[in-house]
N, C-alpha and C positions, 0 to 999 in steps of 0.2 A: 406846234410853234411856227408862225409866220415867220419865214426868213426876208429878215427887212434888209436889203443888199443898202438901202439908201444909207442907214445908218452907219456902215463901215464906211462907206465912200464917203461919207461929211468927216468923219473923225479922220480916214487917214487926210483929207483934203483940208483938215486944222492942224494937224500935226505940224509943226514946224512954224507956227507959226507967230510964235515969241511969247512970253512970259504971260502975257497981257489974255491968251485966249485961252477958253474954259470948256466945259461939259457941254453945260446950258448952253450953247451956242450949238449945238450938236444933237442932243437928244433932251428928253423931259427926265430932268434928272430925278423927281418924285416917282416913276414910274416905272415899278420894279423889270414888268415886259421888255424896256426899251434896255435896260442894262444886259437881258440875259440875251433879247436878238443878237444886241451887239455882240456879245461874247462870240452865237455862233456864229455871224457872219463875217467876222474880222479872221477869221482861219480859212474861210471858202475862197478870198481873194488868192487871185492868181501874181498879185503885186502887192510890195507890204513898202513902206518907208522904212528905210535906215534907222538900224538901232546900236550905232558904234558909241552912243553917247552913252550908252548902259558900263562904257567902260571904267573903271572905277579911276575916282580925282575929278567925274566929268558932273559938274552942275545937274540940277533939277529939270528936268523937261519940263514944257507945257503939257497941261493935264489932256489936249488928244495926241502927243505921242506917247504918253505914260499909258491911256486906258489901250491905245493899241499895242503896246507891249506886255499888256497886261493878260491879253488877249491873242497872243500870239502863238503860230502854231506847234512853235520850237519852245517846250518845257523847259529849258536854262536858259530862253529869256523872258519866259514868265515867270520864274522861279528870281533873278537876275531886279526883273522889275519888281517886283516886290516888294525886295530890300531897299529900293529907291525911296528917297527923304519924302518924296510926293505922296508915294503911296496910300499915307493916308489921308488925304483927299479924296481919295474914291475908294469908300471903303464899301459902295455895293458891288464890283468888280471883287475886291477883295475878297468880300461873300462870297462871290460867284467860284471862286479858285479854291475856298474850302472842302470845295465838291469834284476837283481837278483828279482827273483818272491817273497823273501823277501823283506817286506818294511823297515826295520830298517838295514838290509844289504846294501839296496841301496843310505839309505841317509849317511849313514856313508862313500859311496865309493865316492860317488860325493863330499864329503867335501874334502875325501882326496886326492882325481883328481884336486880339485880348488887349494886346498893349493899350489899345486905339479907344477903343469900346472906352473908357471912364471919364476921358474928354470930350465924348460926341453928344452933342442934342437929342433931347427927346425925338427932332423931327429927323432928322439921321437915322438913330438907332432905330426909328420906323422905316424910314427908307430899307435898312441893312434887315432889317427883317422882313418884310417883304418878298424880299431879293432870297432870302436862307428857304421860305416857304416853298419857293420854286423851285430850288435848287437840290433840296433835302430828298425830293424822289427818284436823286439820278443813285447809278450805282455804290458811286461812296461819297452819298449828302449823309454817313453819320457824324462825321464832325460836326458840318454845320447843323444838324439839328439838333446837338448837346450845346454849341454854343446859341442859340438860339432860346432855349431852355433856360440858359444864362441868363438874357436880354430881357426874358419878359417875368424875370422877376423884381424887378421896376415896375411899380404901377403906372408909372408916369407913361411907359413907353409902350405898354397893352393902352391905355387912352389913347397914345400917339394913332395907335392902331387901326380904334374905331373910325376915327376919321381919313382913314388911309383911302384913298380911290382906288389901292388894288383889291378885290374882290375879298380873296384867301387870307390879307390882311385886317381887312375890316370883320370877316367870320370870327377869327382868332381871338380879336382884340374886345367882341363880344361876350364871346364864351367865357372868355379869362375873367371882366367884365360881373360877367354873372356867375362864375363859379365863385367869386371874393364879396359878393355882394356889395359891389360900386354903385350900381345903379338903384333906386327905388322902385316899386311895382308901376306907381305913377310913368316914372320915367320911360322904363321897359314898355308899358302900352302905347305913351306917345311916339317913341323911335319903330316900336311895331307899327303904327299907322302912318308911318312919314316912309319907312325905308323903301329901298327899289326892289334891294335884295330878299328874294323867297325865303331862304336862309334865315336869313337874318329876321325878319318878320315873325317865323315861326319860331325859333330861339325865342325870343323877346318876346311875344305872345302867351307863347306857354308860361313862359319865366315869369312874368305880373301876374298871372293866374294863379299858380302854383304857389308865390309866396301872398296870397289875401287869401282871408276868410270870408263867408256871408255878412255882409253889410254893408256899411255905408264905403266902405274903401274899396270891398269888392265893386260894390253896384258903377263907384264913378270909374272902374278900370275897365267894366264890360260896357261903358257909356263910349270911352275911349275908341276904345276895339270895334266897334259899333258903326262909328263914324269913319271908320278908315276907308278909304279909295280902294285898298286892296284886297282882294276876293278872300285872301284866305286868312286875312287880320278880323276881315267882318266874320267868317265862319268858326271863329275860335271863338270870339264875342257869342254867336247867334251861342254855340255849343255849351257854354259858361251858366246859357238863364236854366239851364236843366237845373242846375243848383240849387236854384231857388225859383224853380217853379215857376217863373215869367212867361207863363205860354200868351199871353196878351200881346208882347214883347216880339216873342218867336214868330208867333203869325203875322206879324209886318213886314217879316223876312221871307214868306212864301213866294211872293213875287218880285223879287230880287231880281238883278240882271245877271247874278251868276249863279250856275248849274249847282257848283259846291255849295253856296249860303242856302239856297232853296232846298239842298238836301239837307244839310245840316236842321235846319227850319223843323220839316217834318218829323226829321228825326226827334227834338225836343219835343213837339206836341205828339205826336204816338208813347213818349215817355210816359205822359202824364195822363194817358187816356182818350187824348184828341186826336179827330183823323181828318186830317186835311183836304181831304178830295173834297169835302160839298165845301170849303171856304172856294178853293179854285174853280170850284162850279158858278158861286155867287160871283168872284172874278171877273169870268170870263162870261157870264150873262150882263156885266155892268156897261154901263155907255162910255167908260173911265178906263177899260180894260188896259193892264201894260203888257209889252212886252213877256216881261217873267211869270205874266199871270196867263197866261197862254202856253210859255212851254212848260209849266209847272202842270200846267192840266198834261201834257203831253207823255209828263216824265211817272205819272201814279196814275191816270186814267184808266179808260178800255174804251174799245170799240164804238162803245156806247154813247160816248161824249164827243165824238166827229161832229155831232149834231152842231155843240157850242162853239165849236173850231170853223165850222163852214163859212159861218157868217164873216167870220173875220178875215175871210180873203177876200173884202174887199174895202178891207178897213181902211182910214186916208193915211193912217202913220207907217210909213216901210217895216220899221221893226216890227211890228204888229203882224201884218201880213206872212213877214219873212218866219216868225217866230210859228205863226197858225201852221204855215206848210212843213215846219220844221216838226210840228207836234203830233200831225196827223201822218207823218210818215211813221213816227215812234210808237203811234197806236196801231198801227197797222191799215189803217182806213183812206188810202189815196186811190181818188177815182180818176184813173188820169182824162176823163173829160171836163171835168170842172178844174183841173189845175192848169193844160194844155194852153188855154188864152194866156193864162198870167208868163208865160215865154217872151210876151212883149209888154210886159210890165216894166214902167219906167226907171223901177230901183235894182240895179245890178245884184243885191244881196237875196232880193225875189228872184229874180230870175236863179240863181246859183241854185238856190233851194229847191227851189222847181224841178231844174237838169237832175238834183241828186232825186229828188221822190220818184221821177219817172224813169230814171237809167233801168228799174227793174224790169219795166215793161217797155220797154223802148222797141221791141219788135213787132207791139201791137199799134203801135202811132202810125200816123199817116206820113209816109216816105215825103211825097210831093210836098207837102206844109212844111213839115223840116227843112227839106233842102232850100225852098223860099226866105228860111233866118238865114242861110250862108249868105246872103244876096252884100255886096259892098256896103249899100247904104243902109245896113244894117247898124243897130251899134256893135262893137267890140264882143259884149257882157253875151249879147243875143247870138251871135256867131259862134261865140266858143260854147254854151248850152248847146245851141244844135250838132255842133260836131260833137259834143258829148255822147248826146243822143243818135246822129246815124252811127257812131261809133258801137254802140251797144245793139245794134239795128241788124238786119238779116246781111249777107254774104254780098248782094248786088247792090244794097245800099251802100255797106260800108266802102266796098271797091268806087262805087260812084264819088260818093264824098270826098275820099283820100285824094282821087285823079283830080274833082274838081278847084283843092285847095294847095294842089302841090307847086302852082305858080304863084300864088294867092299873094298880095300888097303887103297884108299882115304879116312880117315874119313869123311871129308865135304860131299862126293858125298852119300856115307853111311847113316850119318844121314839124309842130305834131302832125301834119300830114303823110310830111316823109318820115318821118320813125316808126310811125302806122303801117307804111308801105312795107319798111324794113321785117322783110320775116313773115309779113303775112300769108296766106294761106290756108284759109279752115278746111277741115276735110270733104265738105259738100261744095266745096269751089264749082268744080267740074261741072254735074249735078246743075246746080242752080242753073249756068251761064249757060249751059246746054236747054235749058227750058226754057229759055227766056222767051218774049216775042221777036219776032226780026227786028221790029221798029228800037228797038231796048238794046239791043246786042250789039246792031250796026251803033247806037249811040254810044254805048260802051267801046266798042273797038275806036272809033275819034279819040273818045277821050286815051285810050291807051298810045296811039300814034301822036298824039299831041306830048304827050309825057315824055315821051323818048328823050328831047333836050336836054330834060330835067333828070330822068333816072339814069340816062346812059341806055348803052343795048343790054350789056347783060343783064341786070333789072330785070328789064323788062320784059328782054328772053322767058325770064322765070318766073315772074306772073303769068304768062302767056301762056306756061306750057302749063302753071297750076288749072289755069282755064281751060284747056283743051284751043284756046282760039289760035288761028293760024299765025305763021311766025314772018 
């Protein structure tokens, strides 16, 4: 839980100040996070406002000296506030106190949540459930999650639910949703291909699936799922035409841009006796080639099919290229002298690709080439591949690199040079540095007198002595 201090300090800084001022001026009162920060943060202050008006005979507060009374670190005057006419006005505090590690706190809040509960709104009683979901896993949320149990025996307020922008809210309000059968399969596969949430997607996914059979009501729910933006709404879809045999269907989904649908893909045509690999072979020989049809050769290929991969590093579309080097690392077939030029390939996601295929052989690359990407007028993308790479590099590279970026313009490239530094030491230190040529050692020792500013002496004391080099 983020402790949002801003929240306590708006509410005590409303407190007091008259009838007229409210919540919503203070926090997003639909959102059950901003009720439960408040709760903790209104006890961490080291200064609280006056709460002599809790004495009885005294008028209603305004609701931000009520919700910080409410919230306060003295149980008899949260217990005190409760009983306040205001009270229920904020009945997601109220929630919150259901859960109150005092016991005479909590049965007082559940009385006044039960009283309250049969006059409150659909949009309320979602708020106040919300608010219980959060609260329910502290050590004594079993109150609130027997009156919760209550709440959502209301259909109206499991709907209120689904619409809720808190996450835990809108799962709930699903599930209820589909255990009562509110929703139709139709519906279920349209909210699977709209929703943000994973969750929710796959609830809802399954749920339309689960309740159609082979037909027409099936075919238009995997037409649905099909067409969704999200990876794993289309993969339930692609998984559905095993059903009915749609392998026409399933191979359109081989070159997919996601990993999942492309598996899913295969998997329906191997059901039925079809083997993928020579479609992605046709693929990736085509002048059309995408993306998915290149790491799809990647992901069920061998060796053998580098052949169809090679060409396509030097294809004009980035994804294309980035997906070929992605693919021929997964077959195992990276020659790093045909990938080594693409390090200045104009598309950052090539280059990324590139650093990761050759980190393995990074000690058989050419030092000198490397250190030429650190160079300033490099781009960004091209810098940090090469620190990748002397980073994965021999003992006198990588010491070179670290020293040469530890004052470096780029912070990023800066710091991972000093956390580099931090610690280092491999056991051939010595060794190496001791064989160098002179011209190489005296250049090494520069760069270690130059660092001093930067590391401090002790540092660099102990690099020096991991070297053998004089102190």
């Amino acid at each position: 839980m983020n402790i949002r201090t801003d929240l306590a300090q708006s509410a005590v800084e409303a407190a007091g100040a008259g009838p007229g001022s409210s919540m919503g001026a203070v926090l997003d009162t639909t959102d059950a996070r901003d009720w439960v920060a408040l709760d903790l943060t209104v006890r961490r202050l080291w200064v609280l406002p006056s709460t002599d008006w809790l004495r009885a005979g005294d008028p209603a507060p305004d609701e931000p000296s009520l919700a910080v009374a409410l919230c306060h670190p003295d149980g008899r005057i949260r217990q005190a506030a409760l009983t306040s006419p205001g009270a229920a006005a904020l009945l997601p505090l109220v929630a919150v106190r259901c859960a109150d590690w005092v016991a005479p706190v909590r049965e007082v809040a559940r009385a006044v949540l039960r009283d309250a509960l049969p006059g409150a709104t659909p949009e309320v009683l979602g708020a106040v459930a919300a608010v219980i979901l959060r609260v329910a896993q502290r050590r004594h949320g079993g109150s609130a999650e027997e009156l919760l149990e209550d709440i959502l025996q209301d259909d109206a307020i499991a709907d209120v639910l689904r619409g809720s922008e808190d996450r835990a809210a809108r799962r709930l309000g699903h599930r209820i949703a589909i255990e009562r059968g509110r929703l139709s399969p139709a519906d279920l596969a349209r909210i699977a291909a709209r929703d943000h949430d994973i969750v929710v997607q796959d609830l809802c996914a399954d749920a339309a699936l689960a309740r159609t059979r082979d037909g027409g009501e099936h075919g238009e729910i995997v037409r649905l799922l099909l067409g969704a933006r999200q990876a794993r709404v289309r993969a339930a879809g692609v998984t559905a035409l095993s059903r009915t045999g749609d392998t026409g269907r399933a191979t359109a989904f081989l070159a997919d841009r996601s990993g999942l649908v492309r598996a899913c893909a295969r998997w329906v045509l191997r059901q039925h006796g079809v083997e993928p690999l020579p479609h992605y072979r046709s693929l990736c020989a085509s002048p059309d080639v995408s993306p998915g049809a290149a790491a799809g050769l990647g992901e069920c290929g061998s060796a053998a099919d580098a052949g169809l991969l090679r060409p396509l590093l030097a294809h004009p579309a980035v994804a294309v290229r980035a997906r070929a080097v992605w693919a021929l690392r997964m077959l195992d077939a990276i020659e790093p002298d045909r990938l080594l030029p693409l390090l200045d390939d104009p598309s950052a996601a090539v280059v990324r690709e590139v650093a990761l295929a050759l980190t393995p052989t990074a000690a058989r690359l050419p030092e000198e080439w490397l250190h030429r990407r650190l160079a300033t007028d490099r781009p960004h993308y091209v810098r940090t591949a090469a620190f990748r790479l002397l980073a994965a590099h021999g003992t006198a590279a990588q010491l070179r690199c670290f020293l040469t970026l530890l004052d470096d313009a780029d912070p990023g490239l800066s710091a991972r040079a000093r956390a580099a530094l931090h610690g280092w030491g491999p056991a051939d230190t010595a060794e190496v540095y001791a064989a160098l040529p002179p011209a190489e050692r005296a250049h090494l020792d520069a760069l270690l007198d130059r660092a001093q500013a930067s590391l401090g002496k002790e540092p660099l004391n102990r690099l020096r002595w991991y070297l053998g080099a004089p102190r």
